[in-house]
SEKEGU-957453 format. One record per residue: residue number from 1; residue in one letter; chain; y, z, x of N, C-alpha, C in turn. Coordinates in nm, 3 decimals. Layout:
! SEKEGU-957453
ATOM  num  residu  chaine       nY       nZ       nX      caY      caZ      caX       cY       cZ       cX
ATOM  NUM       a       A        Y        Z        X        Y        Z        X        Y        Z        X
...
END
This chain:
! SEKEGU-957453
ATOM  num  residu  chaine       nY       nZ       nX      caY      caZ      caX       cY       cZ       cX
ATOM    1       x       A   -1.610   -1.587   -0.635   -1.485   -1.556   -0.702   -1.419   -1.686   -0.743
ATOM    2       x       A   -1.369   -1.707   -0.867   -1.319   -1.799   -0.918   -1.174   -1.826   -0.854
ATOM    3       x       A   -1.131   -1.998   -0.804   -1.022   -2.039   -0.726   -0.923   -1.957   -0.831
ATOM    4       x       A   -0.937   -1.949   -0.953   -0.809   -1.934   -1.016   -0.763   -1.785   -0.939
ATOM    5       x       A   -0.836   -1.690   -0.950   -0.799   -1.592   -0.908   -0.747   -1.533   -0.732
ATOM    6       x       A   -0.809   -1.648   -0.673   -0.748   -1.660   -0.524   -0.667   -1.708   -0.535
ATOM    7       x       A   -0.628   -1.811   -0.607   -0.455   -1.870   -0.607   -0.361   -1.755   -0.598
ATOM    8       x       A   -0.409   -1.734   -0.739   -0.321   -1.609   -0.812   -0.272   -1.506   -0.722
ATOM    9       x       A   -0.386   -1.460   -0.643   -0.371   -1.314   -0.553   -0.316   -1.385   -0.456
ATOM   10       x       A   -0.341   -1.484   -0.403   -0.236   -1.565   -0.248   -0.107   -1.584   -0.333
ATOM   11       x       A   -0.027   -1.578   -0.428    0.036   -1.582   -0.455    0.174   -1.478   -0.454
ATOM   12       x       A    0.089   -1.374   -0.533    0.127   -1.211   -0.533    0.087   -1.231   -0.397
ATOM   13       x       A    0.029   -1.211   -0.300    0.056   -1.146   -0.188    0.130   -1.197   -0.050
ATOM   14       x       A    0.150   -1.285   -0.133    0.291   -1.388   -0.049    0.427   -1.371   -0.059
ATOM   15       x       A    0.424   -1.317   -0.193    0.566   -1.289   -0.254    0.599   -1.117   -0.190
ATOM   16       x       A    0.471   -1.089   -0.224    0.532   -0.905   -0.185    0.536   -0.926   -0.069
ATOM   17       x       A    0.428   -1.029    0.065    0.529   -1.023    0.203    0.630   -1.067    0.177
ATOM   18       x       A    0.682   -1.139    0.132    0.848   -1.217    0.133    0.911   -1.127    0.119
ATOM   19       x       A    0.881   -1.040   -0.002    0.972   -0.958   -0.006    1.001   -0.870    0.035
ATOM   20       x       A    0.875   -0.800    0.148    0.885   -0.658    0.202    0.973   -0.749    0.373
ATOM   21       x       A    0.920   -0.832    0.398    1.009   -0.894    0.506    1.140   -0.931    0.514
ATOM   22       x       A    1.209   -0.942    0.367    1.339   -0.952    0.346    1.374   -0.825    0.359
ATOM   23       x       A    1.350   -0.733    0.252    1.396   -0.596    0.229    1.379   -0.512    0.352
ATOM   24       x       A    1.300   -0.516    0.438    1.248   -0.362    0.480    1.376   -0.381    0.612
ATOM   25       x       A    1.431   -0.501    0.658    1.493   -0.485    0.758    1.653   -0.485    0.699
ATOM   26       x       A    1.702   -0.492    0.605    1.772   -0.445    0.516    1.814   -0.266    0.583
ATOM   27       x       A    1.749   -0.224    0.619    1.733   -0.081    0.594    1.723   -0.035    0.727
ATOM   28       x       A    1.739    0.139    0.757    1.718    0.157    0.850    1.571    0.182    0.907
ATOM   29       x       A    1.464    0.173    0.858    1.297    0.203    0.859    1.230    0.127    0.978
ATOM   30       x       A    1.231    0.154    1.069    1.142    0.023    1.228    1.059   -0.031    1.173
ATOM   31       x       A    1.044   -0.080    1.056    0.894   -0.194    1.040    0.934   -0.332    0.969
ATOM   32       x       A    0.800   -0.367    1.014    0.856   -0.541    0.961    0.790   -0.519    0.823
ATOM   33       x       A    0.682   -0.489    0.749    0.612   -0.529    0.626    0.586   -0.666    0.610
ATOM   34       x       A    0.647   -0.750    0.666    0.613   -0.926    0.587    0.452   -0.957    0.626
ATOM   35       x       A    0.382   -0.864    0.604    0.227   -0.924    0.625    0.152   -0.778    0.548
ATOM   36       x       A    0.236   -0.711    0.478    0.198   -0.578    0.379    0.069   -0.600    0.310
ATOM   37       x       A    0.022   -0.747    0.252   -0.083   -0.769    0.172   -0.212   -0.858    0.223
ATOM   38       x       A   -0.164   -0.893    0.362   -0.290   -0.978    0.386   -0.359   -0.985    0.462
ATOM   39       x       A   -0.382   -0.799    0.470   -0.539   -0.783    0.483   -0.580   -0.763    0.345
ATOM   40       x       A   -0.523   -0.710    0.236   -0.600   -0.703    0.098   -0.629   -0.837    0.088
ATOM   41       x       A   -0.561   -0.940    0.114   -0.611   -1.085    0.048   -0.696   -1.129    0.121
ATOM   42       x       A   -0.689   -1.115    0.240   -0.826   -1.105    0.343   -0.954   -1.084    0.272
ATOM   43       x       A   -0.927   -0.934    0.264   -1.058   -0.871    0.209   -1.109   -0.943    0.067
ATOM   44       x       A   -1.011   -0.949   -0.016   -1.088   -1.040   -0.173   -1.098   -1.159   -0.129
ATOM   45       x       A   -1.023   -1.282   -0.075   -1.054   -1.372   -0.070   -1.104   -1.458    0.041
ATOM   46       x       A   -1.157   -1.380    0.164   -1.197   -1.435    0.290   -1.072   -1.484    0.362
ATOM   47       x       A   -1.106   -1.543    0.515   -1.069   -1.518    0.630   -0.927   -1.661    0.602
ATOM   48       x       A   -0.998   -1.792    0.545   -0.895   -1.911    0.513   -0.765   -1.838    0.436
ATOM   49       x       A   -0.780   -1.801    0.338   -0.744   -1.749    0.249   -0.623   -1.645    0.299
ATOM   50       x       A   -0.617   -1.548    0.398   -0.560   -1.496    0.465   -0.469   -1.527    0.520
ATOM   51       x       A   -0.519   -1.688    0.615   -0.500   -1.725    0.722   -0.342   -1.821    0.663
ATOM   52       x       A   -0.401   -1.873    0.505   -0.332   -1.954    0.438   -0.167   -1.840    0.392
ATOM   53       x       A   -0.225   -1.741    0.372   -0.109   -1.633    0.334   -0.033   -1.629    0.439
ATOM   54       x       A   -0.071   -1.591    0.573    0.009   -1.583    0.674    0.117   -1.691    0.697
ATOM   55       x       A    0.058   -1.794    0.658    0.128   -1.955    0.706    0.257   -1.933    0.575
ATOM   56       x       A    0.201   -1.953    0.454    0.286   -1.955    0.332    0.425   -1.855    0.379
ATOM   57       x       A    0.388   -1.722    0.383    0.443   -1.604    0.392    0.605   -1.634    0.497
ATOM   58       x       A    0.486   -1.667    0.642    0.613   -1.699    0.744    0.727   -1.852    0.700
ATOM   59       x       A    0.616   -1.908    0.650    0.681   -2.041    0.645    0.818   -2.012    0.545
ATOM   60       x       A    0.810   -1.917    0.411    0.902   -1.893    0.316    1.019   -1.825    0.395
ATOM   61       x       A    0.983   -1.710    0.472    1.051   -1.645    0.530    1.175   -1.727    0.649
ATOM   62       x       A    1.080   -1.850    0.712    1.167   -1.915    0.818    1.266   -2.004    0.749
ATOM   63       x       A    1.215   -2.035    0.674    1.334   -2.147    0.569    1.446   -2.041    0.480
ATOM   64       x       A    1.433   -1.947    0.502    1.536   -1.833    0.429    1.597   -1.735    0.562
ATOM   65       x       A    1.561   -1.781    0.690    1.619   -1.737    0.805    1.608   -1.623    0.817
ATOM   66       x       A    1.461   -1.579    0.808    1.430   -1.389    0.832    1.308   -1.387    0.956
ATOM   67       x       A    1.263   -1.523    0.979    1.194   -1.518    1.101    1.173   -1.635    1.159
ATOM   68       x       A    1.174   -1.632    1.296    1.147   -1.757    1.336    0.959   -1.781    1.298
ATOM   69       x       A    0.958   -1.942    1.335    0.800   -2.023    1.343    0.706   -1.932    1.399
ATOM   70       x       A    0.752   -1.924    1.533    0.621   -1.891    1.626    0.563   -1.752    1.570
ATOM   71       x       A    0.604   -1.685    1.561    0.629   -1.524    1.515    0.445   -1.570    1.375
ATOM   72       x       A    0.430   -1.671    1.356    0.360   -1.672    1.256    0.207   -1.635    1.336
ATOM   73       x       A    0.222   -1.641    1.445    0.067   -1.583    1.545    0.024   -1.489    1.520
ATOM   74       x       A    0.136   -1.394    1.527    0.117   -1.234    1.487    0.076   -1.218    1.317
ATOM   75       x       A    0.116   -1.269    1.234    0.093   -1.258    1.109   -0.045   -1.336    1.100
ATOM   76       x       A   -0.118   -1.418    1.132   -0.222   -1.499    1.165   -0.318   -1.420    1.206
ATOM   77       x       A   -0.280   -1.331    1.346   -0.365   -1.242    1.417   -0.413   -1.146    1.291
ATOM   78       x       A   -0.334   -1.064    1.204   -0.338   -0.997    1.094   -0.483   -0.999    1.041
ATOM   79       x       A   -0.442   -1.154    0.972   -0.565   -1.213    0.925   -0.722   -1.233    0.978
ATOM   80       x       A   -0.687   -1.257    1.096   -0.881   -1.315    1.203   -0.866   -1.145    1.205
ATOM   81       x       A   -0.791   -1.028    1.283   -0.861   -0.922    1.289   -0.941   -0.847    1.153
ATOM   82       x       A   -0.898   -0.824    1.043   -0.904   -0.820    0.918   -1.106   -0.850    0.849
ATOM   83       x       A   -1.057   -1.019    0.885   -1.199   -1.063    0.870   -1.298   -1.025    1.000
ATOM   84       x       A   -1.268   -0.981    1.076   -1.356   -0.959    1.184   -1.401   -0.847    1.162
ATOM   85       x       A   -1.324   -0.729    1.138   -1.326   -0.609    1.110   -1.441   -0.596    1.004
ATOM   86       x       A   -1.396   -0.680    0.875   -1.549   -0.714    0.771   -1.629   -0.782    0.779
ATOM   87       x       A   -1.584   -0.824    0.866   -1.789   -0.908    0.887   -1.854   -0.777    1.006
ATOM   88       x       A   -1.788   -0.722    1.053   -1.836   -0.628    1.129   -1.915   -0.519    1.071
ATOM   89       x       A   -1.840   -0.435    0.942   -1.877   -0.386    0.891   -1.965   -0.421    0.742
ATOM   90       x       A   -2.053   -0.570    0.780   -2.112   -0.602    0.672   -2.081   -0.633    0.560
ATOM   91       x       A   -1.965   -0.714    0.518   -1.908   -0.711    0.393   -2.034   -0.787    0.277
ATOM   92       x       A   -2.083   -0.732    0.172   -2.184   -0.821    0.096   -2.152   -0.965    0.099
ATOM   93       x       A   -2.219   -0.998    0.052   -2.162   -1.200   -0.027   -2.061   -1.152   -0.103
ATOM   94       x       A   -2.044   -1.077   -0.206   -1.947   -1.061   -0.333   -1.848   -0.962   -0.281
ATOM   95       x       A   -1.720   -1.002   -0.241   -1.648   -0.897   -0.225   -1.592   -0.786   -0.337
ATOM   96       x       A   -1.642   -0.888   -0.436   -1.552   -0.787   -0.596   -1.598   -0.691   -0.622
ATOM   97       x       A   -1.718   -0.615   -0.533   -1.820   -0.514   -0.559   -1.651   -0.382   -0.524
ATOM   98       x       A   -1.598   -0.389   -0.460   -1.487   -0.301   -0.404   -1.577   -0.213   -0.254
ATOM   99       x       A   -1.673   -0.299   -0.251   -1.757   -0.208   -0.124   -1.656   -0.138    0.037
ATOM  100       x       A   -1.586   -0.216    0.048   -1.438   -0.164    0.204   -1.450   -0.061    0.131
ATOM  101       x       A   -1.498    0.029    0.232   -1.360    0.157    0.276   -1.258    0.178    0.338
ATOM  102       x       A   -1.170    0.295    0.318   -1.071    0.312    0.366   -1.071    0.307    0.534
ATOM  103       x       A   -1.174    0.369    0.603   -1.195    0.321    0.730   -1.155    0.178    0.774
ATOM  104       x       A   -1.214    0.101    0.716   -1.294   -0.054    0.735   -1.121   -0.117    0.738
ATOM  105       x       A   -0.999   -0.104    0.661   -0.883   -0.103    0.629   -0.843   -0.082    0.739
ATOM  106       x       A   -0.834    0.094    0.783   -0.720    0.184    0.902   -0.828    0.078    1.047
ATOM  107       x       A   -0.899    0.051    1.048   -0.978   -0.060    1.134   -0.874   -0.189    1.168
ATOM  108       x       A   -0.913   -0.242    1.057   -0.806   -0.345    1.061   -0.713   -0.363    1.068
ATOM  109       x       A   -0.658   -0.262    1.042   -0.445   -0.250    1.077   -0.478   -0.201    1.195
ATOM  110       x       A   -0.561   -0.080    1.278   -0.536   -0.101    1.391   -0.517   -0.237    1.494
ATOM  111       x       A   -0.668   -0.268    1.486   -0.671   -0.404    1.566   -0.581   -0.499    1.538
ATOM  112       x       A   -0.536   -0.513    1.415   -0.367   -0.588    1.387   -0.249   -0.560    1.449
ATOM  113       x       A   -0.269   -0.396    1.468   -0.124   -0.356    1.524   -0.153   -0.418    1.679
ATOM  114       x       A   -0.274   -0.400    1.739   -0.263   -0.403    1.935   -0.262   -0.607    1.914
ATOM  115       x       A   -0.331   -0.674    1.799   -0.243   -0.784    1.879   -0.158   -0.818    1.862
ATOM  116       x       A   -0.096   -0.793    1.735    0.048   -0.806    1.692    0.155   -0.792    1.846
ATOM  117       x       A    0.157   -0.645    1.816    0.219   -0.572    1.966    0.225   -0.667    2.049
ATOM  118       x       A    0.057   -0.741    2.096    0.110   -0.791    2.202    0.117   -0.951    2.238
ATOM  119       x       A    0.068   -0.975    2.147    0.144   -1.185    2.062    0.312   -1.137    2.050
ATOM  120       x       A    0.355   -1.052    1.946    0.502   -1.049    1.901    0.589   -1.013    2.034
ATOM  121       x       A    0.537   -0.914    2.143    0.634   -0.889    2.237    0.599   -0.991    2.358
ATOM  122       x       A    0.500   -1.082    2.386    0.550   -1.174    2.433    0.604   -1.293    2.410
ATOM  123       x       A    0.641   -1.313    2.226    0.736   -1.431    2.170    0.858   -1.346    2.211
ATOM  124       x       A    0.871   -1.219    2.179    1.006   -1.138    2.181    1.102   -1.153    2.361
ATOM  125       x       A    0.970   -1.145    2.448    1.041   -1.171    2.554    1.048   -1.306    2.617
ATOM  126       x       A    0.967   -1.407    2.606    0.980   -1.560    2.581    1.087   -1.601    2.569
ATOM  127       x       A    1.078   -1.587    2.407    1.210   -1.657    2.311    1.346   -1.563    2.298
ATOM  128       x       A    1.339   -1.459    2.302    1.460   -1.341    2.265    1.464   -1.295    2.430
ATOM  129       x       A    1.435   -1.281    2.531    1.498   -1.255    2.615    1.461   -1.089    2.638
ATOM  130       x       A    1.393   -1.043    2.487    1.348   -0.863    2.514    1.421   -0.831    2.377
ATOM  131       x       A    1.525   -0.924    2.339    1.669   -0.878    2.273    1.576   -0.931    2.117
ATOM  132       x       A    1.565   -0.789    2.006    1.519   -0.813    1.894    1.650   -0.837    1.770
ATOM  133       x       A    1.638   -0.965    1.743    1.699   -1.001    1.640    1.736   -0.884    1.508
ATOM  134       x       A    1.665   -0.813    1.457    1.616   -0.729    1.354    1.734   -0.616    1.356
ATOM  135       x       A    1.768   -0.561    1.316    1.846   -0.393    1.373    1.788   -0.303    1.371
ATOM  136       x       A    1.681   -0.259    1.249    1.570   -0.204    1.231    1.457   -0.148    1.332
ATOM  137       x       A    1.442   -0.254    1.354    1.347   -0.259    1.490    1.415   -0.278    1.640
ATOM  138       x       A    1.520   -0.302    1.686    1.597   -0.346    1.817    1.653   -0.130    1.814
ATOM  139       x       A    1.647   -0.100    1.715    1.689    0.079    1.769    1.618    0.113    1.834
ATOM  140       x       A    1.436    0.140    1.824    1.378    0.205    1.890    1.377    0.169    2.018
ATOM  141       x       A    1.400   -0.022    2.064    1.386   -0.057    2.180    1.531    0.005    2.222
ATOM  142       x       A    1.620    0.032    2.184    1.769    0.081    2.266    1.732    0.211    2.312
ATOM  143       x       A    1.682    0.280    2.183    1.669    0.449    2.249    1.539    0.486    2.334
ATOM  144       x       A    1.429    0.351    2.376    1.357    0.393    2.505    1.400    0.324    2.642
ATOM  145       x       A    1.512    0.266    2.608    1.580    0.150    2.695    1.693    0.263    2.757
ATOM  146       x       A    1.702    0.372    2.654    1.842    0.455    2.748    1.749    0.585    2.812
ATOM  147       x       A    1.652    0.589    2.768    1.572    0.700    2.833    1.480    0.623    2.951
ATOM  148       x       A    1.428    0.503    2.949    1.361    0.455    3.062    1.410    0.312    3.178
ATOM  149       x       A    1.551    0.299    3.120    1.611    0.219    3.193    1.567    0.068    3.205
ATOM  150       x       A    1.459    0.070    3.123    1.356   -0.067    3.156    1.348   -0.176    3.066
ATOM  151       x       A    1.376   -0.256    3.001    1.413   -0.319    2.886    1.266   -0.423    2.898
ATOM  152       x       A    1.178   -0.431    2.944    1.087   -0.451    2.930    0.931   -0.380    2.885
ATOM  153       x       A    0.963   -0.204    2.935    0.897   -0.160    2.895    0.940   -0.055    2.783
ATOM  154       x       A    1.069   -0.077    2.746    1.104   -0.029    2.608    1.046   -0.097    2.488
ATOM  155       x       A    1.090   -0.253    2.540    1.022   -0.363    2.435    0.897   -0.379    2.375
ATOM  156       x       A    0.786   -0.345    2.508    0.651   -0.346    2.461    0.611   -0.226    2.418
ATOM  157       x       A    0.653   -0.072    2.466    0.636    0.017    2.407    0.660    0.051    2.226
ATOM  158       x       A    0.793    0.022    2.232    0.844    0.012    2.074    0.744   -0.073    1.989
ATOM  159       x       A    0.719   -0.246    2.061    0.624   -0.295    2.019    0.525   -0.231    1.934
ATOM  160       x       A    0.454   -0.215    2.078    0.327   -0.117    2.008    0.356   -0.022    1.930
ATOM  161       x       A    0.441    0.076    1.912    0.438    0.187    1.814    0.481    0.115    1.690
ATOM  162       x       A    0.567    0.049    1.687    0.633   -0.019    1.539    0.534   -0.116    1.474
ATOM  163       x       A    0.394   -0.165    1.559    0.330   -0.247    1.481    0.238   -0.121    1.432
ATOM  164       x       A    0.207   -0.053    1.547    0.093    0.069    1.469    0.129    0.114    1.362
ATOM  165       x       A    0.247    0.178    1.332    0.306    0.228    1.207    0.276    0.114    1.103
ATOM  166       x       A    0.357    0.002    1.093    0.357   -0.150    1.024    0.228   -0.179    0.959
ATOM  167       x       A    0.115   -0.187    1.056    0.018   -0.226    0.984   -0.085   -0.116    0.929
ATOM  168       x       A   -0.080   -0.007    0.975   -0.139    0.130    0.894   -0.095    0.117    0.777
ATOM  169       x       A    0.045    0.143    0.759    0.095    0.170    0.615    0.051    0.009    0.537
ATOM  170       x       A    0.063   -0.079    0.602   -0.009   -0.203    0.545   -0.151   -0.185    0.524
ATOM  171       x       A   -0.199   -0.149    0.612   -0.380   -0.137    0.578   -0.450   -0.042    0.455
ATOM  172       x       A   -0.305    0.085    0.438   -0.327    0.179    0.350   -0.273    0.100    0.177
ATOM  173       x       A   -0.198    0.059    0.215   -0.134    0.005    0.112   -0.239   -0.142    0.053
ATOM  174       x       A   -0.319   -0.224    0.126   -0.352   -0.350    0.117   -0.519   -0.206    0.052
ATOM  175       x       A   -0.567   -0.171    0.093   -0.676   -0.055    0.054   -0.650   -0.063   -0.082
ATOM  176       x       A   -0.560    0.033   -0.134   -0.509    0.088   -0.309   -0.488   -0.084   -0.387
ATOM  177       x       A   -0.479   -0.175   -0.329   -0.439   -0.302   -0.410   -0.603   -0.375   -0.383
ATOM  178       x       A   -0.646   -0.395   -0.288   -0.820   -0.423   -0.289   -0.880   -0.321   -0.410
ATOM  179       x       A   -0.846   -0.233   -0.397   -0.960   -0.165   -0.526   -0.943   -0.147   -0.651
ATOM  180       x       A   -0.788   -0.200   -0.633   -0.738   -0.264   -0.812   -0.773   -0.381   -0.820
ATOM  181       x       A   -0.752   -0.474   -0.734   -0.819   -0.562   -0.752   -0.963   -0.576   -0.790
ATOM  182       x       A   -1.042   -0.488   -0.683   -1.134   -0.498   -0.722   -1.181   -0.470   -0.875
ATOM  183       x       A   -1.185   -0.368   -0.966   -1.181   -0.344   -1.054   -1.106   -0.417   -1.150
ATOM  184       x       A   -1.034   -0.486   -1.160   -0.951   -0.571   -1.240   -1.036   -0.690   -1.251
ATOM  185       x       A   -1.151   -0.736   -1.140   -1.222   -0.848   -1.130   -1.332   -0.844   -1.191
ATOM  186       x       A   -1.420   -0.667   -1.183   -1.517   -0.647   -1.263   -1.484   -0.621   -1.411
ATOM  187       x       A   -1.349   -0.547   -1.431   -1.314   -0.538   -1.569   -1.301   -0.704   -1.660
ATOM  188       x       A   -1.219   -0.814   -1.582   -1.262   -0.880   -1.633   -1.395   -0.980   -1.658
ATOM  189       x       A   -1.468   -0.958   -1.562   -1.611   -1.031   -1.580   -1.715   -0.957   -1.735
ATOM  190       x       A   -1.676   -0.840   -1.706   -1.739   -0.770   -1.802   -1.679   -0.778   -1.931
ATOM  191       x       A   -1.563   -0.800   -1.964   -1.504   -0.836   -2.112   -1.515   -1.000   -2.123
ATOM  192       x       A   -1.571   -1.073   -2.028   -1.608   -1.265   -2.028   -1.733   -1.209   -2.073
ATOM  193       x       A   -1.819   -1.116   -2.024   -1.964   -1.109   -2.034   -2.007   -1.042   -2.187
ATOM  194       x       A   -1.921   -0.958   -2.240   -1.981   -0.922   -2.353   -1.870   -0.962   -2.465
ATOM  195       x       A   -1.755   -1.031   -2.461   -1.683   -1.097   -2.588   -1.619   -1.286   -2.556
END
């Protein structure tokens, strides 16, 4: 695959995390989104490539005060599960074939969500004390915190459910943009190839 077009897509998929990480906590919805695209960029442009999104992504986000540094593990983790997930499932040499399935995706947002979950809730209780910055996300930990009294195991519970949600709808969403992509890559090889 030609650099121009990995730029390009680390680009777009840096910006739509920026922006789903600004916006989504805006709102009342428990998810973070700021890593919405990179398992798709994963998947077209390999594991660096990913790894480079994650860094970009958090790094934009910390200088605009929507996340701290460390927090960039979990968005990182994103990435190595992602590529692990496709080399697992055999990805060809050419990813532009659109060969992932939707499996190979709900794969990878799983294994994203359990380390996310559990990299993010031990920066969360580290650095935050249990106490989530976010409002978005600090509800679900209040309303298992008044039903289980435990502010530790509200934290990691919520954890886990808010990354499962997070990176599904990411894995589903990063899926429909891999196979435009994909096709956008063969559409253009094939109009280089015959004009």
């Amino acid at each position: 695959m030609k650099t121009k077009f990995k730029i390009l897509f680390l680009i777009f998929a840096t910006a739509v995390n920026c922006l789903g990480g600004i916006f989504i906590p805006q709102t009342a919805i428990p998810l973070y989104m700021d890593s919405v695209l990179t398992i798709a960029v994963t998947a077209c442009c390999g594991l660096w490539v990913g790894i480079l999104c994650a860094f970009l992504s958090n790094g934009i986000m910390y200088l605009f005060d929507y996340t701290m540094l460390p927090f960039v593990i979990c968005h990182i983790s994103t990435a190595v599960c992602a590529a692990l997930v496709f080399r697992k499932v055999k990805v060809p040499e050419n990813p532009e074939t659109g060969s992932l399935t939707i499996e190979a995706f709900l794969w990878a947002g799983l294994w994203a969500a359990i380390a996310n979950a559990v990299s993010g809730n031990i920066l969360v209780d580290i650095l935050l004390s249990s106490r989530s910055e976010r409002m978005n996300t600090a509800t679900p930990v209040q309303g298992l915190y008044i039903a289980t009294k435990s502010l530790f195991f509200a934290t990691y519970l919520s954890g886990i459910l808010t990354n499962l949600a997070d990176k599904l709808i990411s894995a589903v969403i990063s899926f429909f943009v891999y196979k435009a992509f994909s096709k956008f890559i063969l559409f253009y090889k094939l109009k280089k190839h015959h004009g």
